[in-house]
MOPAC internal coordinates of N, CA, C and O (Angstrom, degrees):
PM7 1SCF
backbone

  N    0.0000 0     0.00 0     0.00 0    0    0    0
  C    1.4611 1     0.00 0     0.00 0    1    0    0
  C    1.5258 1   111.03 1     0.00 0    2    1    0
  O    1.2310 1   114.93 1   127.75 1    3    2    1
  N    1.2083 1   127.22 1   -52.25 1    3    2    1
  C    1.0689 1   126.77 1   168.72 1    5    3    2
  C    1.7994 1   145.81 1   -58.74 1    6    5    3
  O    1.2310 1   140.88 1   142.04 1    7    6    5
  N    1.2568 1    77.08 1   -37.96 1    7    6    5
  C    1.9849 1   114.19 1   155.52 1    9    7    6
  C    1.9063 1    91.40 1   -41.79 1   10    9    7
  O    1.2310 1   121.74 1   105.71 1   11   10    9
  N    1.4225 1   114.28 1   -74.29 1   11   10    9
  C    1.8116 1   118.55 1  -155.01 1   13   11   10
  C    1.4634 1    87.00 1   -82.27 1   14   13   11
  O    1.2310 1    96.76 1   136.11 1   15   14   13
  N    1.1874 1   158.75 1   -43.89 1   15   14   13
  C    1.2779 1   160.49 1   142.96 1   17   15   14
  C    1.3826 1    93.34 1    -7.38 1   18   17   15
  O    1.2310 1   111.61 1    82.85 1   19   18   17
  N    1.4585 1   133.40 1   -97.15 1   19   18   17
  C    1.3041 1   137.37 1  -171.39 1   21   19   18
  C    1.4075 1   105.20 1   -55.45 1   22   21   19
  O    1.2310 1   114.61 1  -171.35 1   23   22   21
  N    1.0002 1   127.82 1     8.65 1   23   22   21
  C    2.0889 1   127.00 1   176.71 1   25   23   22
  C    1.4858 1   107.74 1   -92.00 1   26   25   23
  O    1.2310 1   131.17 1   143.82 1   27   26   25
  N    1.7151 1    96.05 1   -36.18 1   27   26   25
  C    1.2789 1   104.76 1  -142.87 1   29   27   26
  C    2.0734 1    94.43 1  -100.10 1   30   29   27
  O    1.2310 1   120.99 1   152.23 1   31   30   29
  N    1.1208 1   115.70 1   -27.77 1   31   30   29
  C    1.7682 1   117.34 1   167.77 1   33   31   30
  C    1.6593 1   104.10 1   -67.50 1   34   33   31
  O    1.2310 1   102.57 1   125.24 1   35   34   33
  N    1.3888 1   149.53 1   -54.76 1   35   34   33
  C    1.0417 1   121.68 1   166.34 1   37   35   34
  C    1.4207 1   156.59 1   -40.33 1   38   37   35
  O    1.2310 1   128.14 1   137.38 1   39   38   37
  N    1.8058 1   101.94 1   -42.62 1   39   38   37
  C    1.1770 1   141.95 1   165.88 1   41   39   38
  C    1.4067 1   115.32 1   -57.88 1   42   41   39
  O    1.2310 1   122.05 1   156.00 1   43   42   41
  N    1.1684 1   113.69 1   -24.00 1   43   42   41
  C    1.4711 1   100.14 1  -172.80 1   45   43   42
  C    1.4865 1   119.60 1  -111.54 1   46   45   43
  O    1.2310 1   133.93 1   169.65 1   47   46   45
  N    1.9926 1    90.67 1   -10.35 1   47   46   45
  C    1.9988 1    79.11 1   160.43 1   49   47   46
  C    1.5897 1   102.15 1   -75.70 1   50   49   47
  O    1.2310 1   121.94 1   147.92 1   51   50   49
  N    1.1892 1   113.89 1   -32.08 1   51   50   49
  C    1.6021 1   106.06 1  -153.22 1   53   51   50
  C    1.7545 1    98.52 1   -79.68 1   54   53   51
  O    1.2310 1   119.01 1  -173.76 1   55   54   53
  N    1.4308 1   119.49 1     6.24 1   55   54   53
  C    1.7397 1   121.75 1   173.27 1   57   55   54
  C    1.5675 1    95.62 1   -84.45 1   58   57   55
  O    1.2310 1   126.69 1   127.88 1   59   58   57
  N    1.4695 1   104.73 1   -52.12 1   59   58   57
  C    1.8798 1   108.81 1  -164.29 1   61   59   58
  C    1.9461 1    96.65 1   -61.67 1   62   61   59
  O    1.2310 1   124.15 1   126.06 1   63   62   61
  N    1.1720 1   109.64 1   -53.94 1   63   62   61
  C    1.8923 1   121.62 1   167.45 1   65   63   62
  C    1.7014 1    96.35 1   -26.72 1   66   65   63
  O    1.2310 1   123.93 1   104.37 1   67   66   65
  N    1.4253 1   110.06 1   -75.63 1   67   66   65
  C    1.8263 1   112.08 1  -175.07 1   69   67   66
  C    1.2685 1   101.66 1   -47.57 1   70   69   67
  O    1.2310 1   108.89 1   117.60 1   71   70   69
  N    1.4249 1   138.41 1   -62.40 1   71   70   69
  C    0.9804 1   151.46 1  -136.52 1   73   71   70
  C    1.7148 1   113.65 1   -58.42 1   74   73   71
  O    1.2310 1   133.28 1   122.43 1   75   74   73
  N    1.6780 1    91.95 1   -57.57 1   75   74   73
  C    1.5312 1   117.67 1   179.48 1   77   75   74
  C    1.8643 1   107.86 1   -69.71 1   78   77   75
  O    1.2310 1   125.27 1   146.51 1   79   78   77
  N    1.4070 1   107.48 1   -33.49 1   79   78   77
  C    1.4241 1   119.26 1   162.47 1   81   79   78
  C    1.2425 1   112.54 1   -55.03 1   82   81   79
  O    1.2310 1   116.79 1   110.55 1   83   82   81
  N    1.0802 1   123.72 1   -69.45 1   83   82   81
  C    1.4128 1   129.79 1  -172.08 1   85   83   82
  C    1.8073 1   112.07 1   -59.53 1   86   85   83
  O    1.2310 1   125.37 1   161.57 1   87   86   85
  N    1.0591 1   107.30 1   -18.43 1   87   86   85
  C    1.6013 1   109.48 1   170.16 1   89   87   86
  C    1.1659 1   103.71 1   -66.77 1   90   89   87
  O    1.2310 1   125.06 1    96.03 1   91   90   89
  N    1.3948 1   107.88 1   -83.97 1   91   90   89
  C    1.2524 1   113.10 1   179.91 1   93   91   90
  C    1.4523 1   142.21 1   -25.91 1   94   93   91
  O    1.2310 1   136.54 1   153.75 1   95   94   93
  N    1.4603 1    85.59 1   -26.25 1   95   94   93
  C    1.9134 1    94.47 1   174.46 1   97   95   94
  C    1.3414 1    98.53 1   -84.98 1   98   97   95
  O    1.2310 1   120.92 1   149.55 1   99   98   97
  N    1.3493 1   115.84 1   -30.45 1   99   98   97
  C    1.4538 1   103.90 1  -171.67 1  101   99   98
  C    1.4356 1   113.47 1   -78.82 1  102  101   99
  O    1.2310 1   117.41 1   153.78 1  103  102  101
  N    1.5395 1   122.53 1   -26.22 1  103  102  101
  C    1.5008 1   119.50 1  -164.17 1  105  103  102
  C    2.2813 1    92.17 1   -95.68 1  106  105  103
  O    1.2310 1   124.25 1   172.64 1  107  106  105
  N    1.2280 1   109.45 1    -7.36 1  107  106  105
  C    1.3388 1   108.06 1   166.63 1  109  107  106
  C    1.5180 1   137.41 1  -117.57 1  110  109  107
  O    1.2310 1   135.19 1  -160.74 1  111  110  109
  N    1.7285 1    88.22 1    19.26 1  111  110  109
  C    1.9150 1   100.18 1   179.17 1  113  111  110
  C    1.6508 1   108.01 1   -81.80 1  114  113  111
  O    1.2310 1   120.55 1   -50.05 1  115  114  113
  N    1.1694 1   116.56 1   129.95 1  115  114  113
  C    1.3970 1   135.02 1  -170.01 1  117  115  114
  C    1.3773 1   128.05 1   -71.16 1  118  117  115
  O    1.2310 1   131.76 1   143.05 1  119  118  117
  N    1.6497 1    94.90 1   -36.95 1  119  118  117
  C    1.6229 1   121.12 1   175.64 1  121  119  118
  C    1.3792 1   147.05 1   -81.32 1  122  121  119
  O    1.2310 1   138.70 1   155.91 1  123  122  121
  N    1.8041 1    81.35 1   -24.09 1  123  122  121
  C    1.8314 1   116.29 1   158.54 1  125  123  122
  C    1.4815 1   110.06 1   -40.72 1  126  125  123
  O    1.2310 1   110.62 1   -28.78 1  127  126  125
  N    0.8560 1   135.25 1   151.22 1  127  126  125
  C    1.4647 1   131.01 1   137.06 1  129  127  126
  C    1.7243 1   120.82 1  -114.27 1  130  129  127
  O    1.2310 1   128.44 1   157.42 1  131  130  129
  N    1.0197 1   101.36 1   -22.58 1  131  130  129
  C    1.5600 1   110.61 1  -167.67 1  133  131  130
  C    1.9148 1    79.54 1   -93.11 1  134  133  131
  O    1.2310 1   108.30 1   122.68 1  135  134  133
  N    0.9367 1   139.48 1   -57.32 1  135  134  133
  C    1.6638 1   144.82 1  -166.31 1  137  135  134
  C    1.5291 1    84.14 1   -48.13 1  138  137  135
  O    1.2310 1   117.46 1   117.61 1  139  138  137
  N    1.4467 1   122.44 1   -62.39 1  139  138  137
  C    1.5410 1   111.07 1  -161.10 1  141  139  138
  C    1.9298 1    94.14 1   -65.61 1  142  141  139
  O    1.2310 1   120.00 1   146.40 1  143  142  141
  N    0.8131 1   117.60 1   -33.60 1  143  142  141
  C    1.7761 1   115.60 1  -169.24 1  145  143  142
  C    1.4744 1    81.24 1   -42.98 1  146  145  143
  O    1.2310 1   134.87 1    93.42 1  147  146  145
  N    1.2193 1    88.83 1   -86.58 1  147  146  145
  C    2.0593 1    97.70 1  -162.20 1  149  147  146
  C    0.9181 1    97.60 1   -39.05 1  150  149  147
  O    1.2310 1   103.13 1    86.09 1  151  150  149
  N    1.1631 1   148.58 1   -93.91 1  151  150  149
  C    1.6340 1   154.74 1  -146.40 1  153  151  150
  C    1.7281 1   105.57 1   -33.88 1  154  153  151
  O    1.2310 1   126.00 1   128.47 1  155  154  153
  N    1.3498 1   106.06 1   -51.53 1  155  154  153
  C    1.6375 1   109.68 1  -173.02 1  157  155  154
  C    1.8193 1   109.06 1   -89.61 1  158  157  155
  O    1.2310 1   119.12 1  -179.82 1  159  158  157
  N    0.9859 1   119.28 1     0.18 1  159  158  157
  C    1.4715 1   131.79 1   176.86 1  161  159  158
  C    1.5999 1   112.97 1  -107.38 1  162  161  159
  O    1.2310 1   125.14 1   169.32 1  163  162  161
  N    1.1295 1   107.73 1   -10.68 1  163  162  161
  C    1.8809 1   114.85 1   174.43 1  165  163  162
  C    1.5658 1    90.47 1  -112.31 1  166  165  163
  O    1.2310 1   109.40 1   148.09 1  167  166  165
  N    1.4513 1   137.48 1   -31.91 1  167  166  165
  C    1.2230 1   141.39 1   175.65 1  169  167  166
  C    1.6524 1   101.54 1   -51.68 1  170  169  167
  O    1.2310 1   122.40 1   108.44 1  171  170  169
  N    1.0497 1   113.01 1   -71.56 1  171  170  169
  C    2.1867 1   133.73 1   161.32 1  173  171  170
  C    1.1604 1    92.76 1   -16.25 1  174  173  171
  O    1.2310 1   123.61 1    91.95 1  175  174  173
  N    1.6983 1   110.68 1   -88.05 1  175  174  173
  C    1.4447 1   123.85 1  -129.40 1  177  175  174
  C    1.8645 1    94.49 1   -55.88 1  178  177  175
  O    1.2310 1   129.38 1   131.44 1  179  178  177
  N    1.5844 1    99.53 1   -48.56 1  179  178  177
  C    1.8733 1   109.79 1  -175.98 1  181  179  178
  C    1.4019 1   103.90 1   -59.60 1  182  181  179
  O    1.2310 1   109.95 1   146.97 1  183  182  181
  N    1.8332 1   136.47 1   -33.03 1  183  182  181
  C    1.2505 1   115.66 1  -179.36 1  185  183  182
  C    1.4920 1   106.73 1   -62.78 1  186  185  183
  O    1.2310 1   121.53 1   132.54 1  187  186  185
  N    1.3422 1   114.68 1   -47.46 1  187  186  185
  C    1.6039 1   134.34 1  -179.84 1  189  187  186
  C    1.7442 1   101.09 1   -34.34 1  190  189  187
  O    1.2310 1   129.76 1    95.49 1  191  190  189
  N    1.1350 1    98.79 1   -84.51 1  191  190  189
  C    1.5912 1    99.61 1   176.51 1  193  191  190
  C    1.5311 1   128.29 1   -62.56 1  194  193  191
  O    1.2310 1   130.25 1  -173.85 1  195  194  193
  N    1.1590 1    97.85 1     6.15 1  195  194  193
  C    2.0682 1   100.66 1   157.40 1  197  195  194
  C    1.5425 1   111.22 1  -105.69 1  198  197  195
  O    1.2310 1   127.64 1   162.37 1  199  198  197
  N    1.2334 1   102.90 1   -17.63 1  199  198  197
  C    1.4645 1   103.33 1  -164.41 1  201  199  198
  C    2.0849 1    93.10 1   -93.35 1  202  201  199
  O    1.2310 1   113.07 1   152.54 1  203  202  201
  N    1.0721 1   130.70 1   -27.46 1  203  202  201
  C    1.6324 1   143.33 1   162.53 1  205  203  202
  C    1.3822 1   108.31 1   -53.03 1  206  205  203
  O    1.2310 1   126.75 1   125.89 1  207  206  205
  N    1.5755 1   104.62 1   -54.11 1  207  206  205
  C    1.8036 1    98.04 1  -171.17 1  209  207  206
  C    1.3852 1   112.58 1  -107.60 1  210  209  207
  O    1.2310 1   122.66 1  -158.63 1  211  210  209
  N    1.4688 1   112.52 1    21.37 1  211  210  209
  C    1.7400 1   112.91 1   157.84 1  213  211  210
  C    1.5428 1   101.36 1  -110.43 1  214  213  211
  O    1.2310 1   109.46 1  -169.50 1  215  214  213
  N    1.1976 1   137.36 1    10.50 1  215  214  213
  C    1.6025 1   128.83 1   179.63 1  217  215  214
  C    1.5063 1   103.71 1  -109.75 1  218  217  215
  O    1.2310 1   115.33 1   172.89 1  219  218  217
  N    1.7604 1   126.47 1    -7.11 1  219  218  217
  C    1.8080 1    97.71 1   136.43 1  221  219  218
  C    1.2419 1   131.41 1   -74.35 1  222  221  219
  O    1.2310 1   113.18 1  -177.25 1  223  222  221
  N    1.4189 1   130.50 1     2.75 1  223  222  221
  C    1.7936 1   128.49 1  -174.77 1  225  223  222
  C    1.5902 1    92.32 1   -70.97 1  226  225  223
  O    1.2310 1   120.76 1   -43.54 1  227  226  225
  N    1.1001 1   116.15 1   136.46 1  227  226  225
  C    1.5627 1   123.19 1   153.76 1  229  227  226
  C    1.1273 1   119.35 1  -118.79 1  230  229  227
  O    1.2310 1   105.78 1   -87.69 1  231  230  229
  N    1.3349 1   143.98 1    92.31 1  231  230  229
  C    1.2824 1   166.59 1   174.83 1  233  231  230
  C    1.4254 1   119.07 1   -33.70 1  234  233  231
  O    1.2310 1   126.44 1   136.84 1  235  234  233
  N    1.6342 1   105.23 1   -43.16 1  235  234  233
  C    1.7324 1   103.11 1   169.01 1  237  235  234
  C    1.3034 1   102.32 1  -109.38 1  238  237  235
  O    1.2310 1   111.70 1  -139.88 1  239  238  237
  N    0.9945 1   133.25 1    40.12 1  239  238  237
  C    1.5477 1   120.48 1   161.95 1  241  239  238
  C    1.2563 1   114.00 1   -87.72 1  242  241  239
  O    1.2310 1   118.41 1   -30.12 1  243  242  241
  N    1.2337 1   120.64 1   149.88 1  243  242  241
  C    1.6526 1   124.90 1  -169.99 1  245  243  242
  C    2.1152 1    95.94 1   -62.13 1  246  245  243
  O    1.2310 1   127.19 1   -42.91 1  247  246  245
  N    1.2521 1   103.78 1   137.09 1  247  246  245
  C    1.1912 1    92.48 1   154.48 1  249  247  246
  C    1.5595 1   152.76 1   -88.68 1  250  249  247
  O    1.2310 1   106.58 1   -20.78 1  251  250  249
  N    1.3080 1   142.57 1   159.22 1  251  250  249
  C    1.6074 1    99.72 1  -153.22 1  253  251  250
  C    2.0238 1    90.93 1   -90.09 1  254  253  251
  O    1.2310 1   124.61 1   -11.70 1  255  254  253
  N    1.2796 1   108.76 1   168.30 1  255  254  253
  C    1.4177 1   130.79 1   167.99 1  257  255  254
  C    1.4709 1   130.05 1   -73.71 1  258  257  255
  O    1.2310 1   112.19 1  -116.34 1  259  258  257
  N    0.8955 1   132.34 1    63.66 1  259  258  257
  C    1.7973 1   143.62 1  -172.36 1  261  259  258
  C    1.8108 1   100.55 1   -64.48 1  262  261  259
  O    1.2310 1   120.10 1   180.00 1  263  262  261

């Protein structure tokens, strides 16, 4: 038990390590074309939806009094 216990704490920084690697190659491969589709179309959709739910803040509006 302890043996796969001690297998299994090393392994899994060095999976999250691949993991974040392996993005990266994918959101910076050059040759893709369909990789850049997605990549720059989930890039959109997330500006889209920050740019929707920061245009109720109103900055000079009185604030209310609690």
């Amino acid at each position: 038990m302890s043996g796969s216990a001690s297998k299994k704490g090393p392994s899994r920084p060095a999976s999250v390590v691949e993991w974040i690697g392996s993005a990266c190659r994918f959101a910076t491969d050059r040759n893709d074309f369909r990789r850049n589709l997605l990549v720059n179309l989930g890039l959109f959709a997330a500006g889209v939806w920050v740019a929707r739910n920061l245009t109720d803040f109103d900055l000079m509006s009185p604030q209310a009094v609690a």
